[in-house]
N, C-alpha and C positions, 0 to 999 in steps of 0.2 A: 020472244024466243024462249021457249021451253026449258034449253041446258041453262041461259045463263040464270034463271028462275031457281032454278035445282041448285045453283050455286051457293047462292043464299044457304036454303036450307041443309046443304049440305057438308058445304067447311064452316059455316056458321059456329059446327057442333065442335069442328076440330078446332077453327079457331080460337073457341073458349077455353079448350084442353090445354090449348097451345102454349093461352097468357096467362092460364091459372099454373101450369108446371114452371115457367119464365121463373113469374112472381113467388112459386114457393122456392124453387131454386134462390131467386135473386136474396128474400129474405133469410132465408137457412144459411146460405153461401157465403150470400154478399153482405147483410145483416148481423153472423151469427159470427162463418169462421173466417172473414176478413178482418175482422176487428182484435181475434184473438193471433192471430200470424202476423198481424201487423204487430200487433204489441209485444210479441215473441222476438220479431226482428227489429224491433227500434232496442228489447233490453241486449240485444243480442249487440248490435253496433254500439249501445252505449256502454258493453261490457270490455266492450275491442278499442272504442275511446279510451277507457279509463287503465285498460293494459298498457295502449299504447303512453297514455300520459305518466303511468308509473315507471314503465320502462325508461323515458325518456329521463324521469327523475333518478330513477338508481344509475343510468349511466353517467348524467352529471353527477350524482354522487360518488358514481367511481373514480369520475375523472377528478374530482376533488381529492379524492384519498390519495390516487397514484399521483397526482402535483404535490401533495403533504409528503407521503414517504419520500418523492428523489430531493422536495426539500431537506428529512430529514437524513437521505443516506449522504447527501450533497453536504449538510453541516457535519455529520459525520467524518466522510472522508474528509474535509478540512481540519476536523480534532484529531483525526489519528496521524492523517500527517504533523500537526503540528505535535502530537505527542513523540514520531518517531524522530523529527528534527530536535526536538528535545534531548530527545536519550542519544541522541548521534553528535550533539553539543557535548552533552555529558560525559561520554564515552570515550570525545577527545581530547575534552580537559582532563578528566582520570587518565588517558595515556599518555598526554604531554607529564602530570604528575610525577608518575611513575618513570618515564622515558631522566624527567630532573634529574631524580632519584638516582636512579640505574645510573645516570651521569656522573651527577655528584659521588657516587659509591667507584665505580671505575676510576675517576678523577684520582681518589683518597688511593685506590689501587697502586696507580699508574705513580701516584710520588711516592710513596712507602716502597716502589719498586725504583725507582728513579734514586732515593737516596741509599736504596742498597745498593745498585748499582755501582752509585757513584763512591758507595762503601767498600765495596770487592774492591773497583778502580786504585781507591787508594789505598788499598791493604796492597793488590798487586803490584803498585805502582812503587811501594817503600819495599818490598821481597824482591823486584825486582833490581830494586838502589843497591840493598844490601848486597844480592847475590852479584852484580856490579862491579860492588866497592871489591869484594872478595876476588871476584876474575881480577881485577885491578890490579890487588894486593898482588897476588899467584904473578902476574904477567910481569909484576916490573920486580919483583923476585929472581923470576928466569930469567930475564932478558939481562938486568943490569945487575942483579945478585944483591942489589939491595934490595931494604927494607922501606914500607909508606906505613903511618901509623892508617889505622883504622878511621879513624876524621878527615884526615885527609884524601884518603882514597874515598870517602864517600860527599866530600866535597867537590872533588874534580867526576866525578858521576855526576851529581845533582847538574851542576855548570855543563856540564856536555848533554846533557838530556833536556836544559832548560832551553840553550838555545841550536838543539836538533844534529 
């Protein structure tokens, strides 16, 4: 048969075209810029490792610092309170002090007023004897036109006023 004869001779030619374009393809392509893409994207994933493993390190790093600081705000607010429980001890013993003080000064008040008191009482208490003894005198003058001495009207005062 004459066509398939022709066959041969005829994609023979294209055949060769065919595996010599493949081949220079495959070499250029597959030979030249597969080896450089690849190695673009292996630095490329071992860029994205090495982000992801530092990342992963500064976040435990962070998380180390934020556990440090609420250690240290956590000792903290235990000294401040223990500083204000301090000054709120101190605060009440200076005002219990003072609170003595103020007492003991009222106290001293209170009796220097107490023995005045009790000082008017008896200045009034003897003005009143006297004045007493004198209505006395005057009454048993009027009444009976005699006379009482003076001691003795302020004797019978005292005895009437001693027992009410």
């Amino acid at each position: 048969m004459p066509q398939i004869a022709q066959l041969a001779a005829t994609y023979s030619s294209q055949i060769f075209w065919l595996l010599l374009t493949f081949g220079l393809v495959f070499f250029v392509i597959g030979l030249g810029m597969v080896p450089k893409i690849q190695s673009t994207v292996d630095l490329r994933n071992a860029k994205i490792a090495d982000d992801l493993a530092r990342a992963k390190a500064a976040f435990a790093r962070a998380d180390e610092i934020e556990e440090d600081c609420r250690k240290r705000d956590t000792e903290n607010r235990a000294s401040a309170q223990s500083i204000v429980a301090d000054a709120r001890a101190k605060a009440a013993a200076e005002s219990e002090k003072q609170v003595a003080a103020a007492d003991a000064k009222i106290a001293v008040q209170i009796a220097s007023a107490e023995e005045a008191i009790a000082a008017s009482s008896a200045k009034a208490l003897t003005e009143i004897e006297a004045v007493a003894a004198e209505a006395a005198q005057d009454m048993v003058a009027r009444i009976s036109g005699g006379e009482v001495s003076r001691d003795a009207a302020t004797q019978a005062v005292k005895v009437a006023l001693a027992h009410g």
